[in-house]
Backbone as CSV, one residue per row, in Angstrom:
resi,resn,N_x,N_y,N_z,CA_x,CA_y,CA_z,C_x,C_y,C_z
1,UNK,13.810,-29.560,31.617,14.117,-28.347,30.839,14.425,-28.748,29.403
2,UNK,13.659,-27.766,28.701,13.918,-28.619,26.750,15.349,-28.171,26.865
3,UNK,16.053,-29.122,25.801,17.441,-28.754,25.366,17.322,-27.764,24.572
4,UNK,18.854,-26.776,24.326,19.353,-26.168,23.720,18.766,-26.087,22.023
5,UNK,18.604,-27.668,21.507,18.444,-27.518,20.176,16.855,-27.718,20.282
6,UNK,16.313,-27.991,20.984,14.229,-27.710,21.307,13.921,-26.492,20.909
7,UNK,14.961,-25.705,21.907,14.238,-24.044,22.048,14.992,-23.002,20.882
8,UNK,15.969,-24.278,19.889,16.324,-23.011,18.851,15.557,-23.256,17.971
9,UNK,14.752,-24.263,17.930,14.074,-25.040,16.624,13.081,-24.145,15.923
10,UNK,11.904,-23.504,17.227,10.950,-22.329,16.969,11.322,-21.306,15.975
11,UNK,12.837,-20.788,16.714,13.290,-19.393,15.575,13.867,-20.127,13.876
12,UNK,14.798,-21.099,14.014,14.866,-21.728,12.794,13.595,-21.890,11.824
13,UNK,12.861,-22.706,12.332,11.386,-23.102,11.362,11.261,-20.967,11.222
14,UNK,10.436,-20.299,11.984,10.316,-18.872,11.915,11.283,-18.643,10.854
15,UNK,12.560,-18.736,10.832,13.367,-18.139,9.426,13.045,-18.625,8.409
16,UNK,12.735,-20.444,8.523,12.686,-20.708,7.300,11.094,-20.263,6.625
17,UNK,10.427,-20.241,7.431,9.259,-19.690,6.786,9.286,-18.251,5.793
18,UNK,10.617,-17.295,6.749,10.496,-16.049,6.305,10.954,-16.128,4.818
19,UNK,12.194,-17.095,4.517,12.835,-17.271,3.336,12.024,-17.659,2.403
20,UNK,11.192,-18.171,2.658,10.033,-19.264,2.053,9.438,-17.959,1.187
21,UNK,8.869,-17.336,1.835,8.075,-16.002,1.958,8.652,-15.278,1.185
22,UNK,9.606,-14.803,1.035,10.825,-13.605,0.684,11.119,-14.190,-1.073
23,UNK,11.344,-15.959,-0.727,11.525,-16.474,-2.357,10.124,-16.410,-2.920
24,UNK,9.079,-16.218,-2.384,7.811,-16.511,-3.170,8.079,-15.020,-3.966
25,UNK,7.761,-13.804,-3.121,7.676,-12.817,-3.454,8.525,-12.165,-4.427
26,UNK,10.026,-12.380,-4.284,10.527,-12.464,-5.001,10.485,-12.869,-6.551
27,UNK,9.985,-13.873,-6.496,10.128,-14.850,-8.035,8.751,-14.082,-8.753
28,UNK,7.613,-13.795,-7.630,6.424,-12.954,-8.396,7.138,-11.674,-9.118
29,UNK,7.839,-10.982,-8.124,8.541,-10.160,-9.048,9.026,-9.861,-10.022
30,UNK,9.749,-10.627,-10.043,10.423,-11.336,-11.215,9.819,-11.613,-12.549
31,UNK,8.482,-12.641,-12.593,7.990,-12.664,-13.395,7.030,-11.235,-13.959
32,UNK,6.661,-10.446,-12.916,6.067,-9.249,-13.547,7.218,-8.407,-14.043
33,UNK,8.584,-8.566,-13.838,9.452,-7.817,-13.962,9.595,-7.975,-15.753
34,UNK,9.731,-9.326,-16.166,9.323,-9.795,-17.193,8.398,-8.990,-18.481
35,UNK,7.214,-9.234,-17.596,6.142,-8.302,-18.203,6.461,-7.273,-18.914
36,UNK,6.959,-6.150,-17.727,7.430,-5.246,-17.531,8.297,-4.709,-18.563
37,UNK,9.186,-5.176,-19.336,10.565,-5.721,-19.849,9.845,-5.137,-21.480
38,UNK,9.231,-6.459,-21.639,8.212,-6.357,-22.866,7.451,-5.480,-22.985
39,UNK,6.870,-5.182,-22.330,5.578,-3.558,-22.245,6.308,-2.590,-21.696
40,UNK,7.346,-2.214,-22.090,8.454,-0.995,-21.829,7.938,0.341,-21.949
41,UNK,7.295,0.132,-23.613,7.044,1.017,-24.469,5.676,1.517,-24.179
42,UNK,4.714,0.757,-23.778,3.548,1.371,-23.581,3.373,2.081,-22.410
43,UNK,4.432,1.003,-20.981,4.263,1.919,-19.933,4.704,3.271,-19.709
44,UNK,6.196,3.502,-20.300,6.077,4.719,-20.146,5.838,6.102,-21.409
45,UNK,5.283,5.256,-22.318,3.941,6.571,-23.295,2.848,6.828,-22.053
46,UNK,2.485,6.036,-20.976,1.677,6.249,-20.058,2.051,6.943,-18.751
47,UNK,2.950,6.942,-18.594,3.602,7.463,-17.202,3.809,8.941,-17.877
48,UNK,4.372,9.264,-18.912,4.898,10.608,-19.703,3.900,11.417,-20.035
49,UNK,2.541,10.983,-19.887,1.535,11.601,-20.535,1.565,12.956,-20.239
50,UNK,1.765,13.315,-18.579,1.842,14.051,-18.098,2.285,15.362,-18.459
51,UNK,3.659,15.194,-18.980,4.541,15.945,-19.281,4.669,15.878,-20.910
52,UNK,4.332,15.115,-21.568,4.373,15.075,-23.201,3.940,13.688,-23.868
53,UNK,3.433,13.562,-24.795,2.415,12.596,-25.605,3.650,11.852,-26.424
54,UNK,3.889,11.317,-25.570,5.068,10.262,-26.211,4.820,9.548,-27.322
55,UNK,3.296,8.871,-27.255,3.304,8.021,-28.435,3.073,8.932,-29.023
56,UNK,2.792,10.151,-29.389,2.131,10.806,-30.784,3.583,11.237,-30.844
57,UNK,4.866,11.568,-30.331,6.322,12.006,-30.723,6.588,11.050,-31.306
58,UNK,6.585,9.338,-30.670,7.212,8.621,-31.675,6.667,8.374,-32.850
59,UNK,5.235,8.307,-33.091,4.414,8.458,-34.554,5.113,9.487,-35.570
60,UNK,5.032,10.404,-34.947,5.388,11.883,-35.958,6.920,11.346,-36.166
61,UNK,7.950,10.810,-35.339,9.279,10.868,-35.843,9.620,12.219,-35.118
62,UNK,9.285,12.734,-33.875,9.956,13.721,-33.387,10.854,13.680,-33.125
63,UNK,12.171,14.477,-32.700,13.639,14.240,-32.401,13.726,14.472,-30.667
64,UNK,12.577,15.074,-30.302,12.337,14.845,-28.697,10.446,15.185,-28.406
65,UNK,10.778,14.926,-26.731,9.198,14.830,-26.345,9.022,15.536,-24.962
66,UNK,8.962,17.102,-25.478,8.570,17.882,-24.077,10.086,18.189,-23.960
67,UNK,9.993,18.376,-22.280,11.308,18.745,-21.667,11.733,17.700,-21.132
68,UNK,11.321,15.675,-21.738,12.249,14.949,-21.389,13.383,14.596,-21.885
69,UNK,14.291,13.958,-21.259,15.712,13.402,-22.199,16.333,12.385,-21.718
70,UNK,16.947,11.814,-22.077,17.868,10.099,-21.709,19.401,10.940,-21.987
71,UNK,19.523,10.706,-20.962,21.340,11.156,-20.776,22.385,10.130,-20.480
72,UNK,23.420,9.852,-21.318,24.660,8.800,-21.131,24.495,7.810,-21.847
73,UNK,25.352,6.576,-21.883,25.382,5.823,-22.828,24.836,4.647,-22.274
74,UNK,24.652,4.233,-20.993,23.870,3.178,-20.686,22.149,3.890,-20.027
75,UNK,22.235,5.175,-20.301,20.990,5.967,-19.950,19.306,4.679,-20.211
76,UNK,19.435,4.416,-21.282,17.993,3.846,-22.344,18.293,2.386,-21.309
77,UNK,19.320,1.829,-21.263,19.167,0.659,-20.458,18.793,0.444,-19.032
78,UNK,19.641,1.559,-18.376,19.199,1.735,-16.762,17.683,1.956,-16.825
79,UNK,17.025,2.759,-17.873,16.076,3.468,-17.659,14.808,2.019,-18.035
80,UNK,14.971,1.313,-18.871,14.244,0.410,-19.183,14.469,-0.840,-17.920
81,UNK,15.565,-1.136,-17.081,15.840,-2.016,-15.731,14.848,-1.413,-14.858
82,UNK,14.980,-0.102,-15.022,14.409,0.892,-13.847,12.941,0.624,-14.026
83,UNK,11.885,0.514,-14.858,10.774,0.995,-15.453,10.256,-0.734,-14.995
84,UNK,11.180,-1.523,-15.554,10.655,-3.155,-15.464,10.701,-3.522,-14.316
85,UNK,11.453,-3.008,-12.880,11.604,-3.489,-11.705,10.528,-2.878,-10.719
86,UNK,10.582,-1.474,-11.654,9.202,-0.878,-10.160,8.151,-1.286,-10.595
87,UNK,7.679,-1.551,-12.099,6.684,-2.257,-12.585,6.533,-3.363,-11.907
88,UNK,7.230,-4.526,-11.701,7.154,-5.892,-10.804,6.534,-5.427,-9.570
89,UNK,7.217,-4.674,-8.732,6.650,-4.280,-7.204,5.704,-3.754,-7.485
90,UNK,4.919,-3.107,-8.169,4.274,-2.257,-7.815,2.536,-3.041,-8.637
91,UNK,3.107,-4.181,-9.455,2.024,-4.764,-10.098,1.906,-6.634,-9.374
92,UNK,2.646,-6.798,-8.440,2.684,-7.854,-7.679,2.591,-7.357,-6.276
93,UNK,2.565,-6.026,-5.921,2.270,-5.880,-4.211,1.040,-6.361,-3.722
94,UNK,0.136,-6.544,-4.585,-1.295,-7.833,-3.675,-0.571,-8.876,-3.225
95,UNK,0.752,-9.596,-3.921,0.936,-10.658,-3.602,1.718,-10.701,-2.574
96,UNK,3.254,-10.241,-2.685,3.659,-9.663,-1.631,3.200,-9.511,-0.405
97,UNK,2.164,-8.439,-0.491,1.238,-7.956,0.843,0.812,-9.194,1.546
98,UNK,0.357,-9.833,0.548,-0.126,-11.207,1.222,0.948,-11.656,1.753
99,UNK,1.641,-12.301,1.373,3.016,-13.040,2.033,3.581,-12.701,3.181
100,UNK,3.539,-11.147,3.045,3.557,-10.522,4.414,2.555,-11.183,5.283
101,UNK,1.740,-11.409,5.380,-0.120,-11.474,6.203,0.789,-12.714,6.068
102,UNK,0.436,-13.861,5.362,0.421,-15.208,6.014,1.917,-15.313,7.002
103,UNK,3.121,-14.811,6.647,3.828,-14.764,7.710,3.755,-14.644,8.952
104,UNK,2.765,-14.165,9.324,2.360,-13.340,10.500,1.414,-14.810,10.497
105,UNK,0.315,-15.114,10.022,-0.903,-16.439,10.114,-0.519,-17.646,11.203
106,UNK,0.481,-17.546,10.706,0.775,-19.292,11.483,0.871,-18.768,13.130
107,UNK,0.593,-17.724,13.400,0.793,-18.018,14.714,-0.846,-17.476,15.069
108,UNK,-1.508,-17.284,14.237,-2.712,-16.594,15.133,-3.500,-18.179,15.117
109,UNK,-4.671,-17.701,16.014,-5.286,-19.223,16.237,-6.815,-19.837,14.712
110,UNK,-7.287,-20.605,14.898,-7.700,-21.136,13.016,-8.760,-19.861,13.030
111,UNK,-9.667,-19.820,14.182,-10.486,-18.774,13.770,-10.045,-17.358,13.357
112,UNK,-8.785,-17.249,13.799,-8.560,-15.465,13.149,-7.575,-15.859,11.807
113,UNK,-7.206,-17.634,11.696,-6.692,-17.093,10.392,-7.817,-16.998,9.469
114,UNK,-9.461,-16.622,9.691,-9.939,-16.274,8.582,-9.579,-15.454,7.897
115,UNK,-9.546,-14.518,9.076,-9.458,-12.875,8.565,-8.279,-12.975,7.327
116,UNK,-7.725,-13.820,7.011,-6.974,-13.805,6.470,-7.564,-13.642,4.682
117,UNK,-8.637,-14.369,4.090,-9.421,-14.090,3.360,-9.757,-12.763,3.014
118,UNK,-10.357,-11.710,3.911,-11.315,-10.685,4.056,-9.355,-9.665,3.950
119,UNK,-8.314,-9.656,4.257,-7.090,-8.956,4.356,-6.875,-9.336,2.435
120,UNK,-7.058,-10.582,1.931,-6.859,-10.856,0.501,-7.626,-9.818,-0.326
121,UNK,-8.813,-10.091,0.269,-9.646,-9.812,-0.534,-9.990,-8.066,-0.568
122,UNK,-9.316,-7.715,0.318,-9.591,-5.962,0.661,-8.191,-5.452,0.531
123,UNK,-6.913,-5.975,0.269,-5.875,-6.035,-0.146,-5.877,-4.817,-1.630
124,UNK,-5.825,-5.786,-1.957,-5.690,-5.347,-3.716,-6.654,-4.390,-4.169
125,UNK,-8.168,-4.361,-3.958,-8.485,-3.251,-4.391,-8.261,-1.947,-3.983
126,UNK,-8.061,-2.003,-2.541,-7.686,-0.805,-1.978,-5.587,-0.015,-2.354
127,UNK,-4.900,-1.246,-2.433,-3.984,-1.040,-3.296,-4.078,-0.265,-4.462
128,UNK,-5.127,-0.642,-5.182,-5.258,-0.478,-6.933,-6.280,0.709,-6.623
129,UNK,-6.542,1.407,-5.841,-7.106,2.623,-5.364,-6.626,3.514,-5.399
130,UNK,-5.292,3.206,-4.266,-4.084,4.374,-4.120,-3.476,4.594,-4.952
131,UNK,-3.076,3.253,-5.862,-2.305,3.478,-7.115,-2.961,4.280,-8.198
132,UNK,-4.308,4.323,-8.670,-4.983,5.182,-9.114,-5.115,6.514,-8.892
133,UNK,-5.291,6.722,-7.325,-5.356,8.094,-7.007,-3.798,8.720,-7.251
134,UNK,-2.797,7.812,-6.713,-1.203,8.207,-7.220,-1.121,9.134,-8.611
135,UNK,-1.520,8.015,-9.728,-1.419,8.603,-10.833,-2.289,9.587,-11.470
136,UNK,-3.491,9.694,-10.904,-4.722,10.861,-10.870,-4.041,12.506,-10.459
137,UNK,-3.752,12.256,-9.494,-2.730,13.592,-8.789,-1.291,14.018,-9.121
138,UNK,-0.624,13.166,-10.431,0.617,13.445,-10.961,0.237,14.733,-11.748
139,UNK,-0.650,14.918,-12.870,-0.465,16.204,-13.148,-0.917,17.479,-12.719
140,UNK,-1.313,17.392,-11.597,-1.270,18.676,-10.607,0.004,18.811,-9.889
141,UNK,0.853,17.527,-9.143,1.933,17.732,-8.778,3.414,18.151,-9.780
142,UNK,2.821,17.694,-11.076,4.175,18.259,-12.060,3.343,19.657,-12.522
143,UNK,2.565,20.405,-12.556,2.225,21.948,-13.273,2.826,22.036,-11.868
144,UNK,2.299,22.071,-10.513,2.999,22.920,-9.451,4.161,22.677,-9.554
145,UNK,5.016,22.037,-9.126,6.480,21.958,-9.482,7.303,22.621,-10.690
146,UNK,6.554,22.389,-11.614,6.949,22.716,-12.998,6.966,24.686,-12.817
147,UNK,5.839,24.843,-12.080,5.597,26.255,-11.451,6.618,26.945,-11.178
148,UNK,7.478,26.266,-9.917,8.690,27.481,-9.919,9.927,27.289,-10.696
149,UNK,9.590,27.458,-11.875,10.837,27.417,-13.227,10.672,28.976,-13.064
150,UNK,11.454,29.661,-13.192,11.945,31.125,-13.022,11.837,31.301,-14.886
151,UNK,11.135,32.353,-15.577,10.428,32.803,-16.555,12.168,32.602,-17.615
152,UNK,11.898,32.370,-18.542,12.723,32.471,-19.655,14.327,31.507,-19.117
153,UNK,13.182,30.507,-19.034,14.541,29.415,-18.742,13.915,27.966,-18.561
154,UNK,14.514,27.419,-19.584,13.947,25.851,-19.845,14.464,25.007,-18.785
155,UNK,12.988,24.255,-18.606,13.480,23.095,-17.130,13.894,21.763,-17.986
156,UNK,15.047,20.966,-18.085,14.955,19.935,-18.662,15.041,18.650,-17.892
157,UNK,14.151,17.369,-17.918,14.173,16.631,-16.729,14.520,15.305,-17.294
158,UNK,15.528,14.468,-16.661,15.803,13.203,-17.125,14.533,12.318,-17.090
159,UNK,15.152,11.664,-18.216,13.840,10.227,-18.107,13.386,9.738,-17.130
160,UNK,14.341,9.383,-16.949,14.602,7.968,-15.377,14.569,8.762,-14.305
161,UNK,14.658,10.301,-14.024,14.110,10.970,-12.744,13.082,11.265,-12.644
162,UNK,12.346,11.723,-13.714,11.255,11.476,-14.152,10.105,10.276,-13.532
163,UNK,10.788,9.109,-13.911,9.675,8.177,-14.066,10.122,7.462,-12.440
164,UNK,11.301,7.729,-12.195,11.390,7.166,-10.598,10.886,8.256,-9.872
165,UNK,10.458,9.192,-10.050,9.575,10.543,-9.503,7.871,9.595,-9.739
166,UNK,7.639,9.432,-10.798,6.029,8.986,-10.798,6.124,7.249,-10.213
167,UNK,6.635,6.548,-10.324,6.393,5.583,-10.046,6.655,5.185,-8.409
168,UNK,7.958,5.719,-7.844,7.685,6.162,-6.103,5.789,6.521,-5.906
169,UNK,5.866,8.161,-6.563,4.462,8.253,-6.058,3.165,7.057,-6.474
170,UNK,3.514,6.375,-6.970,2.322,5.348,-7.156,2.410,4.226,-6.363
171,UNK,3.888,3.815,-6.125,4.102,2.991,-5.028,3.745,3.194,-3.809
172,UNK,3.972,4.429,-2.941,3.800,5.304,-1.428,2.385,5.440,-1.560
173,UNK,1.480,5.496,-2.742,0.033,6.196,-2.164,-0.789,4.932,-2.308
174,UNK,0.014,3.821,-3.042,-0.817,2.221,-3.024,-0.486,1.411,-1.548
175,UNK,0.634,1.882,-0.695,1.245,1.215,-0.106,-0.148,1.848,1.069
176,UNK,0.164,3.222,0.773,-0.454,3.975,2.179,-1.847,3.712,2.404
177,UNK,-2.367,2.955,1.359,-4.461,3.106,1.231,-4.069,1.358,1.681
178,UNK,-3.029,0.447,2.225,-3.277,-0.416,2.769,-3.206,-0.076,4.395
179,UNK,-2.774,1.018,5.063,-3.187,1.404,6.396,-4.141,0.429,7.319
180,UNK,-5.650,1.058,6.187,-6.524,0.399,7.153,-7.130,-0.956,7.119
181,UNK,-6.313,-1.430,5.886,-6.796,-2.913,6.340,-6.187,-3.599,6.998
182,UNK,-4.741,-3.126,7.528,-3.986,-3.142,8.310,-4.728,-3.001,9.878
183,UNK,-5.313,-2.450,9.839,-5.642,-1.386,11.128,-6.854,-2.925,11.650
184,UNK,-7.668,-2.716,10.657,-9.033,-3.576,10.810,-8.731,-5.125,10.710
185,UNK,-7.273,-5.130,10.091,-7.712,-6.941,10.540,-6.687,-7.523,11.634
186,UNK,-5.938,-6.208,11.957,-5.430,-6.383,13.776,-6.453,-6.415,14.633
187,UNK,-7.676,-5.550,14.596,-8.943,-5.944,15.084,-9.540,-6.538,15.528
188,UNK,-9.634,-7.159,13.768,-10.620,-7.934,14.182,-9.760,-9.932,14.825
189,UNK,-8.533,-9.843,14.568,-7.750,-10.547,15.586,-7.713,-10.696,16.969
190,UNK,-8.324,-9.552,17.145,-8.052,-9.570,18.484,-6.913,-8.585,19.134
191,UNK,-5.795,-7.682,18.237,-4.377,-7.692,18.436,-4.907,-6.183,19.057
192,UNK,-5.765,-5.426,18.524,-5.990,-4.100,18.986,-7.651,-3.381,18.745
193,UNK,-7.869,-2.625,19.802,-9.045,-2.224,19.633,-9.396,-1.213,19.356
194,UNK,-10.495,-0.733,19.036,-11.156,0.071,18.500,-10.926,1.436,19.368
195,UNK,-11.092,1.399,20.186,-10.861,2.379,21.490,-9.249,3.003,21.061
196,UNK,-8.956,1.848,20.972,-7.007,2.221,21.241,-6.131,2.880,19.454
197,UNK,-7.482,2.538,18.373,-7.525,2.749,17.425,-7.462,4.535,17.740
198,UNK,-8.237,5.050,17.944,-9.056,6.381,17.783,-8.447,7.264,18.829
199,UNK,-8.401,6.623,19.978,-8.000,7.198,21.098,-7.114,8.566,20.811
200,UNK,-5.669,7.803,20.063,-4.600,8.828,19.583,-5.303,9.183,18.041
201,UNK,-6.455,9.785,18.167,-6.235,10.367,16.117,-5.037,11.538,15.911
202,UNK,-5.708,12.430,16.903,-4.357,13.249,16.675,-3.121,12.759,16.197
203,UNK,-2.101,12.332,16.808,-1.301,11.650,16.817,-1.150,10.762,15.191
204,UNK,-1.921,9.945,14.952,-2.701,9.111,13.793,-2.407,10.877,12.680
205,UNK,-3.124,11.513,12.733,-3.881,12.589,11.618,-2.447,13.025,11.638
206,UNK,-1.374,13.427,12.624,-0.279,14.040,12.370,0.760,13.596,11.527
207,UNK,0.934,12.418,12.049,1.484,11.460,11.300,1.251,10.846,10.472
208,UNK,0.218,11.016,9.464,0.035,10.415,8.201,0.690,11.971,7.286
209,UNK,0.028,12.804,7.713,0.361,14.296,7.084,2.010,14.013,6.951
210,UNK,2.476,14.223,8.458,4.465,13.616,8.334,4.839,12.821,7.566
211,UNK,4.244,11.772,6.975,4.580,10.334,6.318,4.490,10.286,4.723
212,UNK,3.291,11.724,4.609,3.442,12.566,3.049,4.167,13.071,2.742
213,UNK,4.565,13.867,3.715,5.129,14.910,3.729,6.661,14.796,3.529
214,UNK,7.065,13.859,4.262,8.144,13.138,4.123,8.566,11.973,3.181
215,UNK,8.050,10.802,2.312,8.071,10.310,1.492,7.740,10.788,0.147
216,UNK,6.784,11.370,0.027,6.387,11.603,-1.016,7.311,12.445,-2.075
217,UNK,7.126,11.942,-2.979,7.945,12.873,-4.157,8.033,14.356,-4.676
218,UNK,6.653,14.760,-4.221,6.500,16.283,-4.461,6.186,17.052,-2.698
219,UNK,6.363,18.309,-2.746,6.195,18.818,-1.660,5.289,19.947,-1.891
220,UNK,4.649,19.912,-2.913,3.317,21.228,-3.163,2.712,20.792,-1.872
221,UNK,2.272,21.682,-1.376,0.720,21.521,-0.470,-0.593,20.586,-0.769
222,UNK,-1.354,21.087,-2.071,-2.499,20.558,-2.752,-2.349,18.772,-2.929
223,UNK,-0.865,18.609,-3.517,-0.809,17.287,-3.688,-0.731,16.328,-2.168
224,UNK,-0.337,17.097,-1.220,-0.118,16.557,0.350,-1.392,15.983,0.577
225,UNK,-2.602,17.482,0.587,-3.547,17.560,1.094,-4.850,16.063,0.350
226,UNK,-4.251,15.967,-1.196,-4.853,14.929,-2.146,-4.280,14.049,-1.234
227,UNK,-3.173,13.845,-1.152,-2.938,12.248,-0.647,-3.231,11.779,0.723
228,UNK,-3.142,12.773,1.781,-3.529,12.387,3.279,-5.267,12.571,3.354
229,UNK,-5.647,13.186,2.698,-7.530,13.243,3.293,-8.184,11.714,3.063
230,UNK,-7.890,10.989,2.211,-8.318,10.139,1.688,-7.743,8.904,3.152
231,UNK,-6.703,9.007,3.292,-5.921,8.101,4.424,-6.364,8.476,5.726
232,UNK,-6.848,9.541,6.317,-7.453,10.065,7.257,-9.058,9.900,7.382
233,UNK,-8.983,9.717,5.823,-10.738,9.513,6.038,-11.095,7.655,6.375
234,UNK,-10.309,6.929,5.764,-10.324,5.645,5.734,-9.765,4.981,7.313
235,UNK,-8.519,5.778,7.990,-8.466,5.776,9.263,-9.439,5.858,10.621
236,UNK,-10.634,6.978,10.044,-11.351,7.075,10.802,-12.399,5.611,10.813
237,UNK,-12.718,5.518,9.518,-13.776,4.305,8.897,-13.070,3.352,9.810
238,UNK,-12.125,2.717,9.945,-11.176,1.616,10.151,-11.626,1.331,11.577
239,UNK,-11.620,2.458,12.123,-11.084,2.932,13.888,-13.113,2.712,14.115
240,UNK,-13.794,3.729,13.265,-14.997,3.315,13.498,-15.650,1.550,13.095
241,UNK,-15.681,1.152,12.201,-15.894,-0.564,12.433,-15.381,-1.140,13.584
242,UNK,-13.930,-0.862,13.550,-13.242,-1.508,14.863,-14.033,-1.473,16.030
243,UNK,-14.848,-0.310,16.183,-15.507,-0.084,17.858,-17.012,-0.586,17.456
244,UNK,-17.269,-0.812,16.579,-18.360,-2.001,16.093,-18.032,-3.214,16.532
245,UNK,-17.184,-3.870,16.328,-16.092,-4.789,16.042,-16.452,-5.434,17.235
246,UNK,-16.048,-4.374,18.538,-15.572,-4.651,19.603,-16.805,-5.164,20.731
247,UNK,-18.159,-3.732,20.080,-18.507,-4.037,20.806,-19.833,-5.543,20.331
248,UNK,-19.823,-5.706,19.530,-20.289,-7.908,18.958,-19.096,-8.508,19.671
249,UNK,-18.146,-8.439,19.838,-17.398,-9.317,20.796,-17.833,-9.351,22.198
250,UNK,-17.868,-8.354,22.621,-17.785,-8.268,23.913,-18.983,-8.490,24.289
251,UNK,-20.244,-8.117,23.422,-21.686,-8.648,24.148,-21.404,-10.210,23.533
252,UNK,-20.860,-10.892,22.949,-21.081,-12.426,23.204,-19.973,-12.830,24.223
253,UNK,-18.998,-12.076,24.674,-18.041,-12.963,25.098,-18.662,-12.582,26.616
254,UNK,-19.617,-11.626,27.002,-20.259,-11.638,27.982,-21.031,-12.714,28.522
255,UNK,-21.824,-12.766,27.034,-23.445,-14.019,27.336,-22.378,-15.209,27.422
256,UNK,-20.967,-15.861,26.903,-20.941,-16.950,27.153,-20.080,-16.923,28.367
257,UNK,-19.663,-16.183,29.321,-19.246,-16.365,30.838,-20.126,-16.298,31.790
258,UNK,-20.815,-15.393,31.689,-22.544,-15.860,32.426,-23.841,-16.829,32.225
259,UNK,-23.153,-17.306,30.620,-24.408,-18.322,30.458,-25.747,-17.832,30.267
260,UNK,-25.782,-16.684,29.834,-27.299,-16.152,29.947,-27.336,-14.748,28.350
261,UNK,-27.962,-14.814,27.783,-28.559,-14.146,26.361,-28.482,-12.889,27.071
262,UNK,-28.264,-12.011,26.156,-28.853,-10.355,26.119,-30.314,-10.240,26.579
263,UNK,-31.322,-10.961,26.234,-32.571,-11.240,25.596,-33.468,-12.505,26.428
264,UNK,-33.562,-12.499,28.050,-34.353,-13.919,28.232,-35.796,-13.902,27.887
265,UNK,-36.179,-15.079,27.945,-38.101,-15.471,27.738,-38.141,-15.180,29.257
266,UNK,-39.396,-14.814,29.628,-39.624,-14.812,30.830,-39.866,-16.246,31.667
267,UNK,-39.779,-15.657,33.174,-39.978,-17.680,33.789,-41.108,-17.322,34.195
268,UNK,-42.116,-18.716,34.454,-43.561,-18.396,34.781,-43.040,-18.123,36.486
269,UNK,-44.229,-17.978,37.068,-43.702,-18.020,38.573,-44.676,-19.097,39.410
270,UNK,-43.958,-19.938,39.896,-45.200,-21.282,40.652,-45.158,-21.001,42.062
271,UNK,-46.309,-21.501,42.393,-46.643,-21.547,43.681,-45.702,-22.702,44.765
């Protein structure tokens, strides 16, 4: 029977990997946080567009911009910590994401840590998708919102609620368009199938709608409906390859327990 310190060794190494993992991601942060720090000013003339043309207020020397405002005396500082930190996450989650994935690597066997490549490489653009569509669908979600202001009465909205309002939604709809590569490179692992993919869509279709519906920053309808069709449509794609997937596995993992091709030459026949 292994000793006591054999069988704790597995979960130790397992932590230290996780820490390993956690400091990588971290320090990426960090340095985009950096970035972030320095390009203060451009990011949010870009995030504000929405709601008012920031850089053309600060050109002109306006005394404000729209119905935003910075309130309190450490307001401009929180708000610039705030702007540089979701900037880091949200411009280092390829990497992250990854870190996540290889955590998980060391235990699958060498051939499925390919998939690990094809999860890199379908990672980030599909990230930088959602994050696009995020910020594509902000000014339909601020006119609707902005909508029920009751007539002859100014809405005035803090900076920093503001921009932790748009930058959540860019985070949740980059996070959510990684679903299915999620989905497809459990797959193609081996971890789940195509069948078991689809089986529950319902279930799947309900719960992505719930997961909008519930995270998301705005609660208009239109903006729901923008953010789940796209995740429902890519769910299905996911669930459909998968049963592709499954069935190239299963016709080779057939031919090599019987020893015999899909496809024989014929045998002559002798006397």
């Amino acid at each position: 029977m292994a000793s006591a310190s054999q069988e704790r060794m597995p979960l130790i190494d397992h932590l230290r990997e996780l820490r390993k993992r956690i400091l990588k991601s971290v320090i990426a942060i960090f340095v985009v946080f950096i970035g972030g720090w320095y390009l203060y000013n451009p990011i949010i003339a870009t995030l504000a567009k929405p709601v008012c043309d920031l850089k053309a207020a600060q050109q002109s020397g306006a005394a404000s911009c729209g119905a935003l405002y910075i309130g309190g005396v450490l307001g401009p500082l929180d708000l610039q910590i705030k702007v540089a930190l979701l900037t880091g996450v949200i411009v280092s989650a390829p990497f992250w994401l990854y870190q996540l994935w290889a955590f998980i690597a060391p235990a699958l066997h060498r051939k499925e840590k390919r998939t690990t490549v094809l999860f890199i490489c379908a990672a980030t653009p599909f990230f930088a998708l959602g994050a696009t569509l995020g910020y594509l669908i902000l000014p339909i979600a601020i006119k609707a919102l902005f909508g029920f202001t009751p007539n002859a009465i100014s809405n005035l909205v803090r900076f920093d609620d503001y921009l932790d309002f748009v930058l959540r939604l860019i985070l949740l709809v980059g996070l959510a368009f990684e679903l299915p590569i999620f989905l497809l490179t459990f797959n193609l692992i081996g971890f789940l199938r195509g069948k078991t993919i689809l089986k529950p869509w319902r279930v799947w279709v309900f719960a992505i709608f719930l997961v909008v519906a519930a995270f998301s920053p705005t609660a208009d309808p239109l903006s729901m409906v923008l953010l789940a069709a796209p995740l429902i449509l890519f769910y299905f794609m996911a669930g459909g390859i998968a049963v592709l997937v499954d069935k190239k596995r299963d016709k080779r993992s057939a031919s090599v327990q019987t020893g015999v091709t899909p496809i024989e030459s014929a045998t002559p026949i002798t006397d």
